[in-house]
PADREN-239634 format. One line per 10 residues: for each residue x, y, z of C-alpha. Coordinates in nm, 3 decimals, padded with zeros to 5 digits, always signed. Layout:
BEGIN
X:Y:Z ~ ...
REM end
This chain:
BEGIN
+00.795:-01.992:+00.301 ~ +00.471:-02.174:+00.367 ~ +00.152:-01.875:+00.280 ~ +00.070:-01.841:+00.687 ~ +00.417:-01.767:+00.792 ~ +00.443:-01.484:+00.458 ~ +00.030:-01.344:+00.615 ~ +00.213:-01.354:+00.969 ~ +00.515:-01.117:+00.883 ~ +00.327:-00.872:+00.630
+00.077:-00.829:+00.925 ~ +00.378:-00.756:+01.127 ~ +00.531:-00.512:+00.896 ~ +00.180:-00.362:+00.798 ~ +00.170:-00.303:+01.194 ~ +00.498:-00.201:+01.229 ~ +00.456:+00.087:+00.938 ~ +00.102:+00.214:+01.104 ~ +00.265:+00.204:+01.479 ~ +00.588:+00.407:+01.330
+00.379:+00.721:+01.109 ~ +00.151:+00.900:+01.280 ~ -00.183:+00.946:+01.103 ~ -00.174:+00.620:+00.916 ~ -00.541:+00.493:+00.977 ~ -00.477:+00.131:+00.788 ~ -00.226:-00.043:+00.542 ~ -00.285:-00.342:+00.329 ~ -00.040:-00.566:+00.103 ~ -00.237:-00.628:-00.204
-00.180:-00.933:-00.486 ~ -00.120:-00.781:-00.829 ~ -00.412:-00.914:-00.914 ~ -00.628:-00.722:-00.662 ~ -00.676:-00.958:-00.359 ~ -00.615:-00.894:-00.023 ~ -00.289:-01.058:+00.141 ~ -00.251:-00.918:+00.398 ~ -00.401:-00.604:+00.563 ~ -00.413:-00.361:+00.881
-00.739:-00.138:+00.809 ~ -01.015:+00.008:+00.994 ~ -01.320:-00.216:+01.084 ~ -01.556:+00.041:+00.880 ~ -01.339:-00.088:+00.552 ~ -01.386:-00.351:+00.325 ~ -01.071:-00.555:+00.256 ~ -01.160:-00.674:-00.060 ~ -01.279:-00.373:-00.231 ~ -00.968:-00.173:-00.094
-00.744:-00.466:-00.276 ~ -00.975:-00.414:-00.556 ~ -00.946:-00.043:-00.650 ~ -00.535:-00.071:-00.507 ~ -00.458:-00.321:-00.789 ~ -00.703:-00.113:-01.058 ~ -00.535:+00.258:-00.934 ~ -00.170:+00.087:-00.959 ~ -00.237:-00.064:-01.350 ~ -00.403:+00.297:-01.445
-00.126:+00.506:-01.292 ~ +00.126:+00.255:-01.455 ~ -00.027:+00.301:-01.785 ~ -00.024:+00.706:-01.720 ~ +00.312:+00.751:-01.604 ~ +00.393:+00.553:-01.938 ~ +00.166:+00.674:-02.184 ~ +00.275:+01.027:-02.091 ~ +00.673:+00.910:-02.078 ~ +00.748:+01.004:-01.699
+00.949:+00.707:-01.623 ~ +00.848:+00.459:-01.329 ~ +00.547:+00.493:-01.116 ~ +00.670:+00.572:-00.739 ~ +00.310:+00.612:-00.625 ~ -00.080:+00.648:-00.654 ~ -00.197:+00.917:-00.438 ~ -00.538:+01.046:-00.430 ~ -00.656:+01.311:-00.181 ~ -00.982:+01.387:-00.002
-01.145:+01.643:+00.174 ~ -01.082:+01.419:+00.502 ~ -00.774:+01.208:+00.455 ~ -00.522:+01.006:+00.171 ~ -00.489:+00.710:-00.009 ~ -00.151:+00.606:-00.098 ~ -00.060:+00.312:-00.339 ~ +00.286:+00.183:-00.412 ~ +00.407:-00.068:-00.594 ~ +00.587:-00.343:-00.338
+00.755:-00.618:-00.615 ~ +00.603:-00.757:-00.937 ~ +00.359:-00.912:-00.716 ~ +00.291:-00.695:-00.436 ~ +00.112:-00.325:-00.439 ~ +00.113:-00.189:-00.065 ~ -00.186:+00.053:+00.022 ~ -00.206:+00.319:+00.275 ~ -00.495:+00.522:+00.414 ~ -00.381:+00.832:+00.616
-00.573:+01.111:+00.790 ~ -00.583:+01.470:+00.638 ~ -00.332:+01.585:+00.943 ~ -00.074:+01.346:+00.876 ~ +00.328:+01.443:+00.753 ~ +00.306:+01.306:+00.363 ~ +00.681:+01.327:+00.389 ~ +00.733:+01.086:+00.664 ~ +00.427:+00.836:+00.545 ~ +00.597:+00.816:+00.191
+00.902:+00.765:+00.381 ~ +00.801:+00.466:+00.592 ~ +00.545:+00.323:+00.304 ~ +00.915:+00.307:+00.094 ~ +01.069:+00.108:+00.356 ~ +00.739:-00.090:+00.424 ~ +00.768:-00.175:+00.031 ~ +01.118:-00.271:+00.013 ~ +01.036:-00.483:+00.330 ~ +00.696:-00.629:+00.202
+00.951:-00.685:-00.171 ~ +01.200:-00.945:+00.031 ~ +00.960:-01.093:+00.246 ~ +00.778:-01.182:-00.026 ~ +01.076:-01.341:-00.248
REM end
């Protein structure tokens, strides 16, 4: 799949995820490698510092959840006083990155950011 058609339907599906869960402020697929591929966030955020720390938070919670034996890493979530960040894992290549306001439902953004994944995990094979 040539690299502009692959940017064209992760943009779709990183709209389609923020349009479906209320509260979801910006998403972004990120390369494993920390570079933005495609992305969905506010104006007021930096693209390539958001890929940045996505692809550093995934490798440090990978190396937790197995240092500490608690199987595979579902997600990366790290909460502020005025909204969420939420990292998951979206194929060996792929980490998928959601920012979320503090009055969103967790449930039904780590709902939809699991379908997003599994979407972003074929589209990108």
């Amino acid at each position: 799949m040539p690299e502009k058609d692959l940017t064209s339907r992760l943009t779709e599906l990183l709209r389609s995820f923020q349009a479906s869960t209320p509260g979801v402020l910006g998403a972004g697929v990120i390369s494993a490698d920390g570079f933005a591929i495609a992305s969905e966030l506010p104006q007021s955020v930096e693209e390539r510092r958001v890929a940045a720390m996505a692809a550093a938070m995934l490798a440090l919670g990978e190396q937790t959840t197995s240092e500490f034996e608690h199987g595979r890493l579902e997600r990366v979530f790290v909460e502020g006083t005025d909204g969420y960040t939420i990292i998951m894992s979206a194929g060996p290549e792929a980490v998928l990155c959601a920012v979320a306001r503090k009055d969103a439902k967790m449930g039904l953004v780590f709902l939809q950011m699991e379908r997003t994944a599994d979407a972003v995990r074929k589209a990108m094979q």
